[in-house]
mmJSON file of the N, C-alpha and C atoms, coordinates in Angstrom:
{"data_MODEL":{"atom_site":{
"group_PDB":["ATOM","ATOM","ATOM","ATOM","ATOM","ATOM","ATOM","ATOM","ATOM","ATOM","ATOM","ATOM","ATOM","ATOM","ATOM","ATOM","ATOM","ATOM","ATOM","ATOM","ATOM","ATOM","ATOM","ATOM","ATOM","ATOM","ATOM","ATOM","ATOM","ATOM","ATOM","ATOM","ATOM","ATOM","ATOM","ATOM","ATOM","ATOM","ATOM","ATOM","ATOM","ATOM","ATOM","ATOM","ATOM","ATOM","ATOM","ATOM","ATOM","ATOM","ATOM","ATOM","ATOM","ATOM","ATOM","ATOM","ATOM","ATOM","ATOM","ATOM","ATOM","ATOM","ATOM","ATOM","ATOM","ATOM","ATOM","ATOM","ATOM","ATOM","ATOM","ATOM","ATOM","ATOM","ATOM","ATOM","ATOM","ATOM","ATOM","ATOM","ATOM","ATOM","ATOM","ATOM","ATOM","ATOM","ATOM","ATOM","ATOM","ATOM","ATOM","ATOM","ATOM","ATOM","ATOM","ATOM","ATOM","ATOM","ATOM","ATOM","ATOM","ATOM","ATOM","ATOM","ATOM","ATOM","ATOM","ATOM","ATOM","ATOM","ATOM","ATOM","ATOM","ATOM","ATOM","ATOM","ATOM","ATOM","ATOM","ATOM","ATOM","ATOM","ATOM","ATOM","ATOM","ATOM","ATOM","ATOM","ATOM","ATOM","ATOM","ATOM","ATOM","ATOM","ATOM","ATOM","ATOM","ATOM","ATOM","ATOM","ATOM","ATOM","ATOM","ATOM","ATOM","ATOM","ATOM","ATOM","ATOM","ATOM","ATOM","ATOM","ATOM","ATOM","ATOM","ATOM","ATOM","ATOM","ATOM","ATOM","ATOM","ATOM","ATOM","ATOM","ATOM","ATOM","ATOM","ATOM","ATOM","ATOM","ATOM","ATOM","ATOM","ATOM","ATOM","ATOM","ATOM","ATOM","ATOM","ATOM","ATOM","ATOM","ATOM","ATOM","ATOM","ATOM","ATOM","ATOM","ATOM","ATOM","ATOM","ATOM","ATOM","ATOM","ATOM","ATOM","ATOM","ATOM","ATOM","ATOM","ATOM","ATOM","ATOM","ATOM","ATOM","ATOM","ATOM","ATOM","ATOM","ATOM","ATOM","ATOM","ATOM","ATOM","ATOM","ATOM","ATOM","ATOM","ATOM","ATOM","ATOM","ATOM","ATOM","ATOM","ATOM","ATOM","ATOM","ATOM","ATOM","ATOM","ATOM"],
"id":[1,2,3,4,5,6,7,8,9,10,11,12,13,14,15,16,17,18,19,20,21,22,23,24,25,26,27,28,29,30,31,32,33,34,35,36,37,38,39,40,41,42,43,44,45,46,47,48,49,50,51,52,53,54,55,56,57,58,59,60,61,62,63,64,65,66,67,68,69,70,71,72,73,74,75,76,77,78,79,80,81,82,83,84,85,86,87,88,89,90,91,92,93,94,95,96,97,98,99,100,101,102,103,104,105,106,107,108,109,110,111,112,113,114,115,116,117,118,119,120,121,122,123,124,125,126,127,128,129,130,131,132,133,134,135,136,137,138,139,140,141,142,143,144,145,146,147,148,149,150,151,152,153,154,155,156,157,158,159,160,161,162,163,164,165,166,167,168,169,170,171,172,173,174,175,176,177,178,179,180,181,182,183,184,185,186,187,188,189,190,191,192,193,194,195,196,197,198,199,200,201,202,203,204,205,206,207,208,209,210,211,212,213,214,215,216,217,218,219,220,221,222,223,224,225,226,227,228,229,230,231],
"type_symbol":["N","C","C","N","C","C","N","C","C","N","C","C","N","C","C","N","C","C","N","C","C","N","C","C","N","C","C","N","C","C","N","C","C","N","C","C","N","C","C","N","C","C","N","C","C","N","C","C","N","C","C","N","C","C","N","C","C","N","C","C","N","C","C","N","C","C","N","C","C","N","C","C","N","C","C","N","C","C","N","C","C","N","C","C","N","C","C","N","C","C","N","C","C","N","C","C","N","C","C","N","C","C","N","C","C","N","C","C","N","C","C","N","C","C","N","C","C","N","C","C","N","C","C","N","C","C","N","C","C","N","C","C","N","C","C","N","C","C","N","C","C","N","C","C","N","C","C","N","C","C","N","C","C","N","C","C","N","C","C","N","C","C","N","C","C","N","C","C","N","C","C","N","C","C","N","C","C","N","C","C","N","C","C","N","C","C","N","C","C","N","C","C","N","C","C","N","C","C","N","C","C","N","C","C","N","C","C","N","C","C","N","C","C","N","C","C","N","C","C","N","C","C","N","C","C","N","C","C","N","C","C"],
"label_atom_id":["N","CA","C","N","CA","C","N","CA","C","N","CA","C","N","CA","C","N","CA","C","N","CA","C","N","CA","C","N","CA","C","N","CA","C","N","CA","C","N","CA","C","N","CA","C","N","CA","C","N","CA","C","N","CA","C","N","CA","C","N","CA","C","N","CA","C","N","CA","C","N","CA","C","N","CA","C","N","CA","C","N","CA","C","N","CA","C","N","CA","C","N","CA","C","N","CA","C","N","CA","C","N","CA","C","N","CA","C","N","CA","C","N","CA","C","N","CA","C","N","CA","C","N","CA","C","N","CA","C","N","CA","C","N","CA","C","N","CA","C","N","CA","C","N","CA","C","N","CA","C","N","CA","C","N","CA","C","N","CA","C","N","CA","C","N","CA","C","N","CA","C","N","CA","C","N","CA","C","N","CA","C","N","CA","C","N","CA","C","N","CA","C","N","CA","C","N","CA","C","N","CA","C","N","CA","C","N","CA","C","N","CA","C","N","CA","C","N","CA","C","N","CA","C","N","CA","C","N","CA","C","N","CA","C","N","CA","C","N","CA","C","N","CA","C","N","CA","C","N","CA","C","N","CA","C","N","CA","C","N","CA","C","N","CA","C","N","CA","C"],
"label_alt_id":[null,null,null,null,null,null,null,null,null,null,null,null,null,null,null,null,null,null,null,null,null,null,null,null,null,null,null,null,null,null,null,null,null,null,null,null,null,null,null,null,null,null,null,null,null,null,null,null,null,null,null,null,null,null,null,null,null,null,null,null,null,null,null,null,null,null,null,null,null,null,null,null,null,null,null,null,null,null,null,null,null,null,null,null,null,null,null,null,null,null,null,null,null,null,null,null,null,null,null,null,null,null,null,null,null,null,null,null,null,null,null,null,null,null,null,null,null,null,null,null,null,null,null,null,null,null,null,null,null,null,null,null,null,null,null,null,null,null,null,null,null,null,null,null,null,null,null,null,null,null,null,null,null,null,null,null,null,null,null,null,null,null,null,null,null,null,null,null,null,null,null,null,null,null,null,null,null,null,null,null,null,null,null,null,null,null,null,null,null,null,null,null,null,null,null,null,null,null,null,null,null,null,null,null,null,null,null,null,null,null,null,null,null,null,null,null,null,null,null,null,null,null,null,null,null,null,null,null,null,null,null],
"label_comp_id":["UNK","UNK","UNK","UNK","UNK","UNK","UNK","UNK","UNK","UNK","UNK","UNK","UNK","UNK","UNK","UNK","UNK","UNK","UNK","UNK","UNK","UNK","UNK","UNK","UNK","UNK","UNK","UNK","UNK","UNK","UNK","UNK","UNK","UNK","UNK","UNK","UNK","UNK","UNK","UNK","UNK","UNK","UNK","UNK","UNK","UNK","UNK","UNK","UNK","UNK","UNK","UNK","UNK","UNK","UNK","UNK","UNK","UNK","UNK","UNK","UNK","UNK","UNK","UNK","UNK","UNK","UNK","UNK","UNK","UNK","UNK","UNK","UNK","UNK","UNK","UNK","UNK","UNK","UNK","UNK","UNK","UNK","UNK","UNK","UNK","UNK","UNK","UNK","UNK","UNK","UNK","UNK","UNK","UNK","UNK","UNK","UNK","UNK","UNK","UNK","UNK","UNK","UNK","UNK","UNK","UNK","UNK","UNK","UNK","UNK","UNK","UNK","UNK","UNK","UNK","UNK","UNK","UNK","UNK","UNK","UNK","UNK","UNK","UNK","UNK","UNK","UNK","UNK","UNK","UNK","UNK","UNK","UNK","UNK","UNK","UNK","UNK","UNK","UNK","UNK","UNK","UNK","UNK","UNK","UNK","UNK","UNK","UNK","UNK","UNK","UNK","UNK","UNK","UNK","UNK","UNK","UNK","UNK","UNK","UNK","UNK","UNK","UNK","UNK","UNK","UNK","UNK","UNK","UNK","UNK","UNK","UNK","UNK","UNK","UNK","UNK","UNK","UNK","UNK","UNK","UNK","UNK","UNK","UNK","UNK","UNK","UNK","UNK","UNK","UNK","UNK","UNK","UNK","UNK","UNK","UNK","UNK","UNK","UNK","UNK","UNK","UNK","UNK","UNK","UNK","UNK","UNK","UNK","UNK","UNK","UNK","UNK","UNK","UNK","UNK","UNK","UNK","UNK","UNK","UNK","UNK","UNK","UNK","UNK","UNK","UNK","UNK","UNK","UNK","UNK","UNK"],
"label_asym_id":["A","A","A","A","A","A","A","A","A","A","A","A","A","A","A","A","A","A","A","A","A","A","A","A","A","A","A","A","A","A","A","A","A","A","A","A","A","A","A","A","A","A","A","A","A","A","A","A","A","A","A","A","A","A","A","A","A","A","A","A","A","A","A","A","A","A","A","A","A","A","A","A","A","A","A","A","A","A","A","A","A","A","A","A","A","A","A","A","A","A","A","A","A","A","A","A","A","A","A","A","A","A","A","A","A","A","A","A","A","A","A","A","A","A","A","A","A","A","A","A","A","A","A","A","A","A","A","A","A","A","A","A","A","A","A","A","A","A","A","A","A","A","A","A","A","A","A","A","A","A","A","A","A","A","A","A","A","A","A","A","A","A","A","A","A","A","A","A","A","A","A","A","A","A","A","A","A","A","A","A","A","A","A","A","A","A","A","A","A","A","A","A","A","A","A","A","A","A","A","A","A","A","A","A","A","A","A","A","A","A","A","A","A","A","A","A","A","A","A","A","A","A","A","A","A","A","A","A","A","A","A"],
"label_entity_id":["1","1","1","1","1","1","1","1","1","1","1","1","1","1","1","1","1","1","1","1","1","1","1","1","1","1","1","1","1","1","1","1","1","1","1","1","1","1","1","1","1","1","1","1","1","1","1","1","1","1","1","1","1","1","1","1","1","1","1","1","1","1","1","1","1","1","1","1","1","1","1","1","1","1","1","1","1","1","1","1","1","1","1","1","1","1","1","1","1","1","1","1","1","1","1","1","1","1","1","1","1","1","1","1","1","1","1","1","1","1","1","1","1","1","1","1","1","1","1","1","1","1","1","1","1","1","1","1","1","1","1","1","1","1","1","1","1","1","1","1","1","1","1","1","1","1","1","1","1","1","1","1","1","1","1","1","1","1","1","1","1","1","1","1","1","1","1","1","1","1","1","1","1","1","1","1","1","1","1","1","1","1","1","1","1","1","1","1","1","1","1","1","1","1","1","1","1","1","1","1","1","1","1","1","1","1","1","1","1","1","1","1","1","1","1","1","1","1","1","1","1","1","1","1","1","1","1","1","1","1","1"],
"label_seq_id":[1,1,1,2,2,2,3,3,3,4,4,4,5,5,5,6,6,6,7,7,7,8,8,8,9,9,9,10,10,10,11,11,11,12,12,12,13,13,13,14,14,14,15,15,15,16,16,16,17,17,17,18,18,18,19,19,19,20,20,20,21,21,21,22,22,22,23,23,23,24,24,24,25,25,25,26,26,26,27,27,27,28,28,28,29,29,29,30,30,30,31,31,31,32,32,32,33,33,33,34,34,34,35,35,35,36,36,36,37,37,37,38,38,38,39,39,39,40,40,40,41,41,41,42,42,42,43,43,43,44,44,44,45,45,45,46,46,46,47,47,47,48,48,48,49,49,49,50,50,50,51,51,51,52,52,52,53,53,53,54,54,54,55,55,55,56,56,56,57,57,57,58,58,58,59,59,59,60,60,60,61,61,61,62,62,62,63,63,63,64,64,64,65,65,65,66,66,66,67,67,67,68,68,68,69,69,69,70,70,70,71,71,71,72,72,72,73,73,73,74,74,74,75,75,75,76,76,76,77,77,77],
"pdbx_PDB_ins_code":[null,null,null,null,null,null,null,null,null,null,null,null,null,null,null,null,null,null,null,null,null,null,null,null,null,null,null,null,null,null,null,null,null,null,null,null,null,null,null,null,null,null,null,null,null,null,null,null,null,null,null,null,null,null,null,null,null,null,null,null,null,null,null,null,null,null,null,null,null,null,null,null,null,null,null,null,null,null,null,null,null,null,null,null,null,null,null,null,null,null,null,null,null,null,null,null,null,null,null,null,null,null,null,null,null,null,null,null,null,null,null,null,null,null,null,null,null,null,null,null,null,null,null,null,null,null,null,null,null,null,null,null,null,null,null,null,null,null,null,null,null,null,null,null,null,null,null,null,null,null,null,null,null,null,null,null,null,null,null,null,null,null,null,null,null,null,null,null,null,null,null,null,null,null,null,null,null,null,null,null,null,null,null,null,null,null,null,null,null,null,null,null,null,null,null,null,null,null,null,null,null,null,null,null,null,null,null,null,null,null,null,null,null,null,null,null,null,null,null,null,null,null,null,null,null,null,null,null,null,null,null],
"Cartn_x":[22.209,22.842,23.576,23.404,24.463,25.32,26.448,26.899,26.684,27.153,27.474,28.905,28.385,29.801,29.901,31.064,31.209,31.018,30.474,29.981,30.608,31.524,32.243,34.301,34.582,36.402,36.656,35.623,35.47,35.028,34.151,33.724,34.83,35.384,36.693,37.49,38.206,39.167,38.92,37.77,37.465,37.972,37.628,37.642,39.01,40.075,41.579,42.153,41.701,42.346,41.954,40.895,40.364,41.304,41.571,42.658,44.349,44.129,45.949,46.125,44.969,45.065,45.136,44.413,44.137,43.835,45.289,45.511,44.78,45.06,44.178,42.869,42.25,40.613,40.855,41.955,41.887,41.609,41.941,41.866,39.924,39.469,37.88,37.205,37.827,37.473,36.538,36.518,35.771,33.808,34.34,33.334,32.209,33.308,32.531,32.315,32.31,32.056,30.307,30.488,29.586,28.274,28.69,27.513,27.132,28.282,27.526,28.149,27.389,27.594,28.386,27.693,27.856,29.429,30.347,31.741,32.522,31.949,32.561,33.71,33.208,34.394,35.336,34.891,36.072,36.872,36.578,37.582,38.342,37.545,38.659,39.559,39.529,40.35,41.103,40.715,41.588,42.601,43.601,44.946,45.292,44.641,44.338,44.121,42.233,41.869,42.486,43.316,44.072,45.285,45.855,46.945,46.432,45.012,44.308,44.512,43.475,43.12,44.348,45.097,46.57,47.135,47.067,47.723,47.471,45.447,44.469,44.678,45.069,44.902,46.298,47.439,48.383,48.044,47.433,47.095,46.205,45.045,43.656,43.223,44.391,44.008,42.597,41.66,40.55,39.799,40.149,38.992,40.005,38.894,39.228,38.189,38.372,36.99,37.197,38.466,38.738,38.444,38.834,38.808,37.137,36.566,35.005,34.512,34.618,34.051,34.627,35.482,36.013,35.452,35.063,33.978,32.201,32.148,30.474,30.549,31.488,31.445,31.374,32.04,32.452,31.608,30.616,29.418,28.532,28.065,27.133,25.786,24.943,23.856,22.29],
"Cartn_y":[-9.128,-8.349,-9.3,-9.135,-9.903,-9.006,-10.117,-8.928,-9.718,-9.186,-9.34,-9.304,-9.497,-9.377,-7.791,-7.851,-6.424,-5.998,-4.797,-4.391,-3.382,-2.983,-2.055,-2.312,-1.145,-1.096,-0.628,0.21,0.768,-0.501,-1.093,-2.178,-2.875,-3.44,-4.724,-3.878,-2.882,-2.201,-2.366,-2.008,-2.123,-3.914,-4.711,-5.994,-6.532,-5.987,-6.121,-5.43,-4.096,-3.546,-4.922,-5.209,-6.292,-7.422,-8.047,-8.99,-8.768,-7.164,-6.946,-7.157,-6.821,-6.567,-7.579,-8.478,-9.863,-10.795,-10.957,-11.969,-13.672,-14.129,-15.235,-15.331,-14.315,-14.508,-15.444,-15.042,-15.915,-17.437,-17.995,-19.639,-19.365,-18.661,-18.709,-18.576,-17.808,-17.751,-18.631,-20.028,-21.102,-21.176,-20.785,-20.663,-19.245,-18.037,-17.165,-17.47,-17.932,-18.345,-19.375,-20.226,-21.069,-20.244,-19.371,-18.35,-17.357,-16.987,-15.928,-16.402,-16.988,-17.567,-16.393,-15.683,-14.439,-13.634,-13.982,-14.215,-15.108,-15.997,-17.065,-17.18,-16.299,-16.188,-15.164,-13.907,-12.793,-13.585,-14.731,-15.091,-16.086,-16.431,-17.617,-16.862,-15.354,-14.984,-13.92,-13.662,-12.961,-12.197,-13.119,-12.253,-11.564,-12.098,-11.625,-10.36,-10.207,-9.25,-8.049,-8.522,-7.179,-6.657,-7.055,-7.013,-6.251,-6.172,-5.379,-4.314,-4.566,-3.226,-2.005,-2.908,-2.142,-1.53,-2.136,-1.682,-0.164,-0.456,0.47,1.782,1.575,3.133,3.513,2.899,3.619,4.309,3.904,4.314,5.882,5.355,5.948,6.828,6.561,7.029,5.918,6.689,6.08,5.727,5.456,5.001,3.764,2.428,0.839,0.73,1.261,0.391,-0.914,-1.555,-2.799,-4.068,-3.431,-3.751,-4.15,-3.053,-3.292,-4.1,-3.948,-4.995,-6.025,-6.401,-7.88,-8.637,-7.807,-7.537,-8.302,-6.945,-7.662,-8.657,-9.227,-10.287,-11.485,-11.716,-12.67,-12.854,-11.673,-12.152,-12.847,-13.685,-14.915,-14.497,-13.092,-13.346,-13.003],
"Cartn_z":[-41.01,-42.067,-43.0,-43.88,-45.281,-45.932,-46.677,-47.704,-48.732,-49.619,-51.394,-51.902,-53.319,-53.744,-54.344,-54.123,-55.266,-56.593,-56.923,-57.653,-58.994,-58.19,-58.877,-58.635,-59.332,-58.816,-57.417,-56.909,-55.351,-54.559,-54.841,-53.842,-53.425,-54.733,-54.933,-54.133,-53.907,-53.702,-52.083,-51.199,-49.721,-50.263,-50.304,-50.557,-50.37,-51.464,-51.456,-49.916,-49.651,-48.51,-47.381,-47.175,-46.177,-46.129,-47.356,-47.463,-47.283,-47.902,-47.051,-45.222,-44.792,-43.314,-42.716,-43.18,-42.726,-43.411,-44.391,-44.68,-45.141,-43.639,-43.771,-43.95,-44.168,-44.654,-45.752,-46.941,-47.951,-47.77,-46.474,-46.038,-46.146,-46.262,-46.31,-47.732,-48.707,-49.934,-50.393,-50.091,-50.603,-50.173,-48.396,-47.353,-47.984,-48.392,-48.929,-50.086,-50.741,-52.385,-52.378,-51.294,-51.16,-50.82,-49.895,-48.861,-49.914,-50.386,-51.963,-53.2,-53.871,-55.048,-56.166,-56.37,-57.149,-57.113,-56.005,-55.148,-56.023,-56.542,-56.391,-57.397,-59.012,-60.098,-59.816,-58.727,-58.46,-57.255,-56.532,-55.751,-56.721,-57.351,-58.435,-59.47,-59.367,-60.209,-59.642,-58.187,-57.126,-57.547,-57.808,-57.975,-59.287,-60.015,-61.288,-61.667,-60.943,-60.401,-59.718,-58.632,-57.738,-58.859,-59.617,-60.384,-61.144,-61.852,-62.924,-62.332,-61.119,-60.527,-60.114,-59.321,-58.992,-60.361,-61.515,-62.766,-63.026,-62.819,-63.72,-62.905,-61.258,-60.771,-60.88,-61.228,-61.431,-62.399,-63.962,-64.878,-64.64,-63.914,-64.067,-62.754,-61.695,-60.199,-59.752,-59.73,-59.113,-60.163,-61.23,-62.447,-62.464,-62.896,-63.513,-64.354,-65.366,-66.404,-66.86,-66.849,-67.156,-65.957,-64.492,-63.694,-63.57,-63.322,-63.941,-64.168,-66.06,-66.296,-66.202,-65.943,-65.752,-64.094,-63.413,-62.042,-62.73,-63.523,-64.101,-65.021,-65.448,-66.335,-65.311,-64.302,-62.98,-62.394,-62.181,-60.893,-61.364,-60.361,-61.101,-59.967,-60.528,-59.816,-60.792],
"occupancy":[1.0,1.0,1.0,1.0,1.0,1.0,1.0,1.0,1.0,1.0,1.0,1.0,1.0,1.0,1.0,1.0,1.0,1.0,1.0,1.0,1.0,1.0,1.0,1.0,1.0,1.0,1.0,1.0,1.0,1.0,1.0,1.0,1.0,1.0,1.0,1.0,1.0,1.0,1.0,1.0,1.0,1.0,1.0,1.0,1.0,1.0,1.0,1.0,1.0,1.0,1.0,1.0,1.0,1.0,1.0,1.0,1.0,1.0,1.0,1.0,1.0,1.0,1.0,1.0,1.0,1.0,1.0,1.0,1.0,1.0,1.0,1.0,1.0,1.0,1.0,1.0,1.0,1.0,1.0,1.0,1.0,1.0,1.0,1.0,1.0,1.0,1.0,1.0,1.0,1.0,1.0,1.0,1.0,1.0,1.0,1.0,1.0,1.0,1.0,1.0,1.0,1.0,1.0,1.0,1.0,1.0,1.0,1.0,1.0,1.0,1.0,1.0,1.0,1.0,1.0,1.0,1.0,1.0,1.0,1.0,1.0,1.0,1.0,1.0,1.0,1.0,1.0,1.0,1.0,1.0,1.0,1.0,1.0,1.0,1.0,1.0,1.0,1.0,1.0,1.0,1.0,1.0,1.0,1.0,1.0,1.0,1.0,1.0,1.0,1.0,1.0,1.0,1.0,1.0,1.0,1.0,1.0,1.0,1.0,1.0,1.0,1.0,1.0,1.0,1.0,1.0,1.0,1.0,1.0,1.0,1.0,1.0,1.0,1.0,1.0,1.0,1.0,1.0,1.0,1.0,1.0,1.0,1.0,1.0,1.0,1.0,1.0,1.0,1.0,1.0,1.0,1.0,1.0,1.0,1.0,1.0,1.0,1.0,1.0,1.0,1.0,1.0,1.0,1.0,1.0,1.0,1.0,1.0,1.0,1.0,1.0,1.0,1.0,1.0,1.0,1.0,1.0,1.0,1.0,1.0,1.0,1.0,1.0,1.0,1.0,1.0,1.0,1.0,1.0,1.0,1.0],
"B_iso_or_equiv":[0.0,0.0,0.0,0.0,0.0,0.0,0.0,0.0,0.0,0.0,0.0,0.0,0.0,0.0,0.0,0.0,0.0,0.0,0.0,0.0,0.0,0.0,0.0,0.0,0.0,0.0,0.0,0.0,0.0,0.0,0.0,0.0,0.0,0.0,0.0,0.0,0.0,0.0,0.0,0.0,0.0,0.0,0.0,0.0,0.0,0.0,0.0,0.0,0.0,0.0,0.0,0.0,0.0,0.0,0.0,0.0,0.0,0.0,0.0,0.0,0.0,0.0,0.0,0.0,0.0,0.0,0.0,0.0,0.0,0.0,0.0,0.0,0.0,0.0,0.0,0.0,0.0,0.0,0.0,0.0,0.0,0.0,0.0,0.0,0.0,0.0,0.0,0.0,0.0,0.0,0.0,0.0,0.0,0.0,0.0,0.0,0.0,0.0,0.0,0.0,0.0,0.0,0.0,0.0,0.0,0.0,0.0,0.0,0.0,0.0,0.0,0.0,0.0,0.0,0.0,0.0,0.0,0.0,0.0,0.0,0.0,0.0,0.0,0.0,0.0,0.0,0.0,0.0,0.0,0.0,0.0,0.0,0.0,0.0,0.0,0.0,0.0,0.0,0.0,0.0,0.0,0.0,0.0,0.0,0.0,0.0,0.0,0.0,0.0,0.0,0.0,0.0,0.0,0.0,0.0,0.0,0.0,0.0,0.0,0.0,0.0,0.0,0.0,0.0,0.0,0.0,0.0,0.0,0.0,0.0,0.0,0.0,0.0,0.0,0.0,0.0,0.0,0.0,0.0,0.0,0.0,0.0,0.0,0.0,0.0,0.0,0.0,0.0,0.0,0.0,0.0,0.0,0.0,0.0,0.0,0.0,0.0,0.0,0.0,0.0,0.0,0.0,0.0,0.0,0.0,0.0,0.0,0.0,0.0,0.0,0.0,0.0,0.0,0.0,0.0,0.0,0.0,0.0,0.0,0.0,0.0,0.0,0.0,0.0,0.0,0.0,0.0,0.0,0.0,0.0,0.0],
"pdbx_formal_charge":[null,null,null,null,null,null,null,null,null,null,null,null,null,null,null,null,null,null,null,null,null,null,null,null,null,null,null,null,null,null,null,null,null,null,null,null,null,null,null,null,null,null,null,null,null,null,null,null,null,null,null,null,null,null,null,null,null,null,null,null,null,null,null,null,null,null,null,null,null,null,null,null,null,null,null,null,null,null,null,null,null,null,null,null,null,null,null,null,null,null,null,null,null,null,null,null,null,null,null,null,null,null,null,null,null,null,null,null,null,null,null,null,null,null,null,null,null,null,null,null,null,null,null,null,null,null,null,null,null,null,null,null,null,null,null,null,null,null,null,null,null,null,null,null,null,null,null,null,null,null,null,null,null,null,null,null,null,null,null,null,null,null,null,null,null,null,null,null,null,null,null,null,null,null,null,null,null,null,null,null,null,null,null,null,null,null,null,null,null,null,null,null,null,null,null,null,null,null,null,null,null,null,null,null,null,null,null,null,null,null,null,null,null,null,null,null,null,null,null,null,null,null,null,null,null,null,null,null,null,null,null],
"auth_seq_id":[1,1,1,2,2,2,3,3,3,4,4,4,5,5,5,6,6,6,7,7,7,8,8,8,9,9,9,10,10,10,11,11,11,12,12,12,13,13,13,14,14,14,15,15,15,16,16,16,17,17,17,18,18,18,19,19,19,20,20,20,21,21,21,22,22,22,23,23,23,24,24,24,25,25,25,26,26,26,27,27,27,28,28,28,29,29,29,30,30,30,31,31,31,32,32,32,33,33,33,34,34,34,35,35,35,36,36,36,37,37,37,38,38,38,39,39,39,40,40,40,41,41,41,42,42,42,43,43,43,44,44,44,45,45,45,46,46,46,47,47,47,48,48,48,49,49,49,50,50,50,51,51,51,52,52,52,53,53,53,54,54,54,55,55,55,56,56,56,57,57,57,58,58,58,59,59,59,60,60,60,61,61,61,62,62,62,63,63,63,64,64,64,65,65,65,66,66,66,67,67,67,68,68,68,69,69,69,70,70,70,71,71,71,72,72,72,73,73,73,74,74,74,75,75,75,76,76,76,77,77,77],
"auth_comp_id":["UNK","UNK","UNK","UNK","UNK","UNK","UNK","UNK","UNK","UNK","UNK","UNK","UNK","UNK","UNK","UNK","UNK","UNK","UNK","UNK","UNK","UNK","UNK","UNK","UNK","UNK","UNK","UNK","UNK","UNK","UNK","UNK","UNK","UNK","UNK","UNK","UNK","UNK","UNK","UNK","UNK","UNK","UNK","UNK","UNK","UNK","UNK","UNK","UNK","UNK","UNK","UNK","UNK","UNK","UNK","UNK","UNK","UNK","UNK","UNK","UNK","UNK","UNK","UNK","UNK","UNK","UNK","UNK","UNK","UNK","UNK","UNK","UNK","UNK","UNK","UNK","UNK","UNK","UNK","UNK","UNK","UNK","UNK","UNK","UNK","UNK","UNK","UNK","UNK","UNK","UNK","UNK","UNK","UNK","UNK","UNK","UNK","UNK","UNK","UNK","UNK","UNK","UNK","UNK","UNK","UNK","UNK","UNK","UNK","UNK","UNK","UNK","UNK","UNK","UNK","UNK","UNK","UNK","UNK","UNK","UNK","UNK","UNK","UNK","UNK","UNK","UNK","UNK","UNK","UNK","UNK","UNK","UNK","UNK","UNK","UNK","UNK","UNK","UNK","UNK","UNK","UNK","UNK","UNK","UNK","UNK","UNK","UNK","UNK","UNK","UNK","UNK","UNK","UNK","UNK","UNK","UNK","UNK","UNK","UNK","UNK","UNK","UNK","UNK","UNK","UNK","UNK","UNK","UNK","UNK","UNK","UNK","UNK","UNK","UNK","UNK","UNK","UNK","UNK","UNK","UNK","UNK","UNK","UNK","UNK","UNK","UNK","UNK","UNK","UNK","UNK","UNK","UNK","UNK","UNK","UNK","UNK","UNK","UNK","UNK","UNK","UNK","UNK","UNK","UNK","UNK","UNK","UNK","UNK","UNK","UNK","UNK","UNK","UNK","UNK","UNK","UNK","UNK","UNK","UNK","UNK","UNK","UNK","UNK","UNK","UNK","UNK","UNK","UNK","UNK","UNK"],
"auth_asym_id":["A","A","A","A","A","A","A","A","A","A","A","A","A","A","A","A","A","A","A","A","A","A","A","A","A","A","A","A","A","A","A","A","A","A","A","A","A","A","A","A","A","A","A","A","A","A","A","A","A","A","A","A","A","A","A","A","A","A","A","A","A","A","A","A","A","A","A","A","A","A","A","A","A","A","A","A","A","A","A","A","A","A","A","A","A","A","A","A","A","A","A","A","A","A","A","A","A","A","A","A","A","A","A","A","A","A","A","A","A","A","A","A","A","A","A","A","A","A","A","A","A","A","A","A","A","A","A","A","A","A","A","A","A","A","A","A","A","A","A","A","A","A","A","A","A","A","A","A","A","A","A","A","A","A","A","A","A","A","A","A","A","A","A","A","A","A","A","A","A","A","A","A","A","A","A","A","A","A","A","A","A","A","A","A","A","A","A","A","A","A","A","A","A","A","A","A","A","A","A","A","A","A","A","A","A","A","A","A","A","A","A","A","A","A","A","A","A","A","A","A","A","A","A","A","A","A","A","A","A","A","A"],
"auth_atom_id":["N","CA","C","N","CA","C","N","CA","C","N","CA","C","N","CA","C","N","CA","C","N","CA","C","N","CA","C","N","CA","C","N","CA","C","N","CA","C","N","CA","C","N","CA","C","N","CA","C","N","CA","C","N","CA","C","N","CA","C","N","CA","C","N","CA","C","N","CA","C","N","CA","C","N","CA","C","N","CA","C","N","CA","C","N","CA","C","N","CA","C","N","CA","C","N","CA","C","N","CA","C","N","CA","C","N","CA","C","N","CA","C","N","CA","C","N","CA","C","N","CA","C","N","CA","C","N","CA","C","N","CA","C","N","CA","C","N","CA","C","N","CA","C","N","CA","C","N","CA","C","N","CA","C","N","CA","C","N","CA","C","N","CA","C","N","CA","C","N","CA","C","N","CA","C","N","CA","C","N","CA","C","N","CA","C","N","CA","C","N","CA","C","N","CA","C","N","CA","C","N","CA","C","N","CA","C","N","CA","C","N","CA","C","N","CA","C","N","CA","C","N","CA","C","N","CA","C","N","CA","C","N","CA","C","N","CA","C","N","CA","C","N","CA","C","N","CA","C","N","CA","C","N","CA","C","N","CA","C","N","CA","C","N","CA","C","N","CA","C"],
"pdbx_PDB_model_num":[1,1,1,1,1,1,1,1,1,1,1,1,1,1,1,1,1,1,1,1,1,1,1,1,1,1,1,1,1,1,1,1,1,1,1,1,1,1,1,1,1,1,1,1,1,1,1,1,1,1,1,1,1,1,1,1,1,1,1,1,1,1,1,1,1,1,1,1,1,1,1,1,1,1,1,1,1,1,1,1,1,1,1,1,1,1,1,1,1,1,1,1,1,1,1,1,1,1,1,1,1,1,1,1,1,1,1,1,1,1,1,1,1,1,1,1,1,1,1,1,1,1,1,1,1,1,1,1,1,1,1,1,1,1,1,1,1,1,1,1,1,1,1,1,1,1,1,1,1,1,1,1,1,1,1,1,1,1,1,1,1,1,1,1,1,1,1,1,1,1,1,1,1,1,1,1,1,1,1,1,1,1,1,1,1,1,1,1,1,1,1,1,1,1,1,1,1,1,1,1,1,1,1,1,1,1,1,1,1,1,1,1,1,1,1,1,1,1,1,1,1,1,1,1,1,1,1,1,1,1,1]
}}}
């Protein structure tokens, strides 16, 4: 089984919850970046990213269109 990177504000969002729980995955970011290329600009802009996203559902509840596209602009596949 493989994964990917995320696709949407829902994907990223399982993604962020994964990293609140456990933390130190982030010491891997690099490891996953290498294994999925396409990873590699939403982990380099990580916090960035969660800050959007956190912004957009205060805003939007469950809608990020910014979050989004700033998602499909990042993936490199």
């Amino acid at each position: 089984h493989s994964f990917g990177a995320p696709h949407d504000a829902a994907d990223f969002r399982r993604c962020v919850a994964l990293v609140e729980q456990i933390p130190e995955i982030r010491d891997s970011f690099d490891k996953v970046a290498k294994r999925v290329p396409a990873f590699k600009g939403i982990l380099n802009e990580w916090d960035s990213l969660v800050a959007l996203l956190k912004s957009e559902m205060k805003t939007y509840g469950n809608k990020a269109p910014e979050t989004y596209r700033r998602i499909s602009e990042l993936r490199k596949d």
